[in-house]
DRENPA-3360 file (N, C-alpha, C; in nm, 2 decimals, always signed):
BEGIN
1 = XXXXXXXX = +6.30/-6.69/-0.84/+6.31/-6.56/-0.77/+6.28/-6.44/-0.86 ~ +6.32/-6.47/-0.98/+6.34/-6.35/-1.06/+6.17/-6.29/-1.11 ~ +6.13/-6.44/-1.14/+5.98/-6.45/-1.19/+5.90/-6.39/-1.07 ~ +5.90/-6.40/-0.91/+5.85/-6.31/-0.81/+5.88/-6.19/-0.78 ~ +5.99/-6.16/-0.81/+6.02/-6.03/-0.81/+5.96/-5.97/-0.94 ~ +5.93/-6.05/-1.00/+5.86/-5.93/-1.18/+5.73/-5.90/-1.14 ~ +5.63/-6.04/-1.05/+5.52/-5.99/-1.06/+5.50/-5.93/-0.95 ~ +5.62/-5.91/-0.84/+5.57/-5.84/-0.74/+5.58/-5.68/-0.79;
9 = XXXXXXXX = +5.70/-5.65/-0.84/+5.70/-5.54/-0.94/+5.57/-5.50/-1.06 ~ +5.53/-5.59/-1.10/+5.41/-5.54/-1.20/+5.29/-5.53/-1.06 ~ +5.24/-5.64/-1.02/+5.11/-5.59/-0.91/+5.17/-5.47/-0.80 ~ +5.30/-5.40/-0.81/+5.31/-5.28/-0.75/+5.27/-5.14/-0.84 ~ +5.29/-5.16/-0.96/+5.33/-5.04/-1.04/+5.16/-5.09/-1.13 ~ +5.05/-5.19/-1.05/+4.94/-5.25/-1.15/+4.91/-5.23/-1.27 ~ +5.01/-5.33/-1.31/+5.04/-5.38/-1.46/+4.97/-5.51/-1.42 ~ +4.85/-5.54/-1.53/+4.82/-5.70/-1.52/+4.92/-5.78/-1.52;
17 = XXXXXXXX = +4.90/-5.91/-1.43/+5.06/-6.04/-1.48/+4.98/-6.11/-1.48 ~ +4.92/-6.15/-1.60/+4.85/-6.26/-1.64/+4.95/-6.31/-1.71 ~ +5.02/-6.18/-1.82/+5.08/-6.25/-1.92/+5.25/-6.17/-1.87 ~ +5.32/-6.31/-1.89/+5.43/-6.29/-1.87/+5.51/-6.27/-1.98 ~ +5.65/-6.23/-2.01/+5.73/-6.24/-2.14/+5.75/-6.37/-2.16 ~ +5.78/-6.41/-2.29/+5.77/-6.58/-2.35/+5.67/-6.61/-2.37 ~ +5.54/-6.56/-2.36/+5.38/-6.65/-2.29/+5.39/-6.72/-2.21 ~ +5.47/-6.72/-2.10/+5.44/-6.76/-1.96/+5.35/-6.66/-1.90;
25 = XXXXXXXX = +5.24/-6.75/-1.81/+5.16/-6.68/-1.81/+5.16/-6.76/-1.64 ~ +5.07/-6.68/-1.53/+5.10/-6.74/-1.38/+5.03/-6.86/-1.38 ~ +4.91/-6.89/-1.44/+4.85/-7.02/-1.47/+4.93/-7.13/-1.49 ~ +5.05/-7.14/-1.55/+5.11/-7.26/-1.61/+5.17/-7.32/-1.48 ~ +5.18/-7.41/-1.54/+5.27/-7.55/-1.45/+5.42/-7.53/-1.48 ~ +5.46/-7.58/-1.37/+5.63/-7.57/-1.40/+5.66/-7.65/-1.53 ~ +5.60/-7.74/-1.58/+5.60/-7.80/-1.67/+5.63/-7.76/-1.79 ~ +5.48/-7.69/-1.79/+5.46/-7.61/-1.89/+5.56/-7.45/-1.90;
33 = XXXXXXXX = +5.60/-7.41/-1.81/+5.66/-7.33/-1.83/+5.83/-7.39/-1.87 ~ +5.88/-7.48/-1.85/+6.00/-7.52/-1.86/+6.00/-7.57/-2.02 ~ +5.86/-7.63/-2.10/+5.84/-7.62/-2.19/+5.84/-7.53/-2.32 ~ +5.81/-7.39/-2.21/+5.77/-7.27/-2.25/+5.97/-7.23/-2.32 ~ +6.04/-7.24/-2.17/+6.12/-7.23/-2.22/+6.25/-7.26/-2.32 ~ +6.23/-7.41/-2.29/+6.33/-7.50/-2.40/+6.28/-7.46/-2.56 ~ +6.15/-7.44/-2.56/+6.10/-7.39/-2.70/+6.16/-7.27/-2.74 ~ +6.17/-7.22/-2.65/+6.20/-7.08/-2.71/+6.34/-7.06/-2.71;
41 = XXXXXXXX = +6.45/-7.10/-2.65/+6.59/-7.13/-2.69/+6.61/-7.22/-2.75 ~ +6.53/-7.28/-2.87/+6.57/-7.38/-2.95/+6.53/-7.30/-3.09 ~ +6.43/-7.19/-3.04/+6.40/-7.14/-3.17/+6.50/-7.00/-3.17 ~ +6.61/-6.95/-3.09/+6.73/-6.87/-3.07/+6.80/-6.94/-3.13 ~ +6.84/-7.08/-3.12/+6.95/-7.15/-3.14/+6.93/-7.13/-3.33 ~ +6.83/-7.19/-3.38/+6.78/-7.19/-3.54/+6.82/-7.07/-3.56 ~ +6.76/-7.00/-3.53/+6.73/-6.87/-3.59/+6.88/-6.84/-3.57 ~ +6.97/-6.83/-3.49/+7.11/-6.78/-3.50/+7.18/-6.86/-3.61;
49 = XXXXXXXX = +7.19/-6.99/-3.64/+7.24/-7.06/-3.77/+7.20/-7.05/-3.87 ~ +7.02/-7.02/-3.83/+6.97/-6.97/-3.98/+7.06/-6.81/-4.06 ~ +7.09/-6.75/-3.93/+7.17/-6.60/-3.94/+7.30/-6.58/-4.01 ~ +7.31/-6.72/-3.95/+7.52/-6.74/-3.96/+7.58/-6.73/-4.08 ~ +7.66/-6.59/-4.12/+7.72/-6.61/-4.22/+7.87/-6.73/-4.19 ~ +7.86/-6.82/-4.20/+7.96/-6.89/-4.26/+8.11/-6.82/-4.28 ~ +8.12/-6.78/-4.36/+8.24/-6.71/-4.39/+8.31/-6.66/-4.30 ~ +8.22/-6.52/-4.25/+8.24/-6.43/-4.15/+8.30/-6.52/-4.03;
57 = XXXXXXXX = +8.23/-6.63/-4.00/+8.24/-6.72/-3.89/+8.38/-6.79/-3.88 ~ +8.39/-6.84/-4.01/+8.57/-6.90/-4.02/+8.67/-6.83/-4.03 ~ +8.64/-6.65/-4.05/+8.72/-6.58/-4.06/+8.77/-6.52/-3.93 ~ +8.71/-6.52/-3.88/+8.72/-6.47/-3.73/+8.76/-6.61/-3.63 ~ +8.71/-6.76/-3.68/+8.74/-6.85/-3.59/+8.91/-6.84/-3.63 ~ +8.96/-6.80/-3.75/+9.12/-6.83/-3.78/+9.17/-6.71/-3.71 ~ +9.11/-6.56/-3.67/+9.19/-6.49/-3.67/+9.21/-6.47/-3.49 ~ +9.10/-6.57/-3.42/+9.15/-6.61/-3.28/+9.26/-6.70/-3.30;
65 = XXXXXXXX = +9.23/-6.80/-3.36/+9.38/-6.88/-3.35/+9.50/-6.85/-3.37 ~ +9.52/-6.73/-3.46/+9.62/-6.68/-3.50/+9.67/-6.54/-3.38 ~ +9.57/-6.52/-3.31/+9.61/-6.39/-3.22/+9.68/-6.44/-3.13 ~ +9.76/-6.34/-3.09/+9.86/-6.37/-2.95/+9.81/-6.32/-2.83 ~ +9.73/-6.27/-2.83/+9.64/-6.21/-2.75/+9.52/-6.16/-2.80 ~ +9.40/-6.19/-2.69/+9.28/-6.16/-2.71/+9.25/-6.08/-2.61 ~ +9.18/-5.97/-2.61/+9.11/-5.89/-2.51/+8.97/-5.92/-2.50 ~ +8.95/-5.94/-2.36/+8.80/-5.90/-2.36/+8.77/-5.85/-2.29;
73 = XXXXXXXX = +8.60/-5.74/-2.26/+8.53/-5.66/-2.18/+8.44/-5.69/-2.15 ~ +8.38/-5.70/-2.03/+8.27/-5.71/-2.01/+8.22/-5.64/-1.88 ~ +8.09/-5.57/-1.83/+8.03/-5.47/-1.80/+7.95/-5.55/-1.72 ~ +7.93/-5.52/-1.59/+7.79/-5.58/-1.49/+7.81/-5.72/-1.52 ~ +7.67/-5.81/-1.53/+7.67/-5.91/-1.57/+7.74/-6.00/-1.62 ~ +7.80/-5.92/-1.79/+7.81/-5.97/-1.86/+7.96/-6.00/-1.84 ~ +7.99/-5.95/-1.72/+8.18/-5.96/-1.65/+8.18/-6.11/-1.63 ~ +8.06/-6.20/-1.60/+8.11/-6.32/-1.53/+8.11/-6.35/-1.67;
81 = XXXXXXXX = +8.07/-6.33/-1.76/+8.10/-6.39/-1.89/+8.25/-6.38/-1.94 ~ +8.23/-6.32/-1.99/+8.37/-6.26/-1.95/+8.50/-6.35/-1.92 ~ +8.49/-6.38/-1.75/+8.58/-6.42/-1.68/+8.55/-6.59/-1.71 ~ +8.44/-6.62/-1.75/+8.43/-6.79/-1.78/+8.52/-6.82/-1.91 ~ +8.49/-6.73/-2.01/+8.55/-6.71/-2.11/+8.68/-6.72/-2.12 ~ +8.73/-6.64/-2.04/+8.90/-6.59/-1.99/+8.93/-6.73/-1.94 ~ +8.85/-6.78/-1.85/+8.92/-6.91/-1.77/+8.94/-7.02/-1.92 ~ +8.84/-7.01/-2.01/+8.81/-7.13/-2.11/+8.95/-7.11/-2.22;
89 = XXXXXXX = +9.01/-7.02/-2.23/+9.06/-6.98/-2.35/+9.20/-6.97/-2.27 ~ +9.23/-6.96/-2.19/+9.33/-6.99/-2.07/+9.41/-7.16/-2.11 ~ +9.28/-7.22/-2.10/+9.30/-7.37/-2.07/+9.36/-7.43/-2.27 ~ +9.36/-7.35/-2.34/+9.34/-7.34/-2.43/+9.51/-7.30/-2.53 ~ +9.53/-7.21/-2.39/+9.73/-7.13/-2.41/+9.71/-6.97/-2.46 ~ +9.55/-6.95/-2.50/+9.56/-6.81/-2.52/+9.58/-6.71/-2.44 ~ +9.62/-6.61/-2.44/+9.66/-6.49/-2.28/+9.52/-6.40/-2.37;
% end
């Protein structure tokens, strides 16, 4: 749905949609596009470990474990995140 609403959005505002973001492009096969995508969140996934300071990471994994409470915020979208979060860390004893 999201991908028909972009290009109905671009052929309204006539922006070529040949090429889509990721290099999905309307030509491809679902195939190819599901290809399109696993590549490209595998090359997110690298590149964030390639990122990861280590340290920073165990420092912060101890100072959840140690907190008695955690706050979190989240805005639009990013609320259901948020609340998955809330439910996961729930199951877990943290408030």
């Amino acid at each position: 749905m999201a991908l028909v609403s972009e290009l109905s959005r671009r052929d309204h505002l006539g922006i070529p949609g040949s090429e889509l973001d990721g290099g999905i492009t309307i030509q491809d096969s679902p195939q190819e596009v599901i290809r399109k995508i696993s590549q490209a969140d595998a090359r997110a996934i690298q590149s964030t470990a390639e990122r990861l300071d280590v340290a920073n990471f165990l420092a912060t994994v101890d100072a959840w474990e140690k907190a008695e409470k955690i706050g979190l915020i989240g805005v639009a979208s990013s609320g259901y995140v948020v609340m998955d979060l809330q439910l996961k860390l729930n199951r877990l004893g943290k408030n």
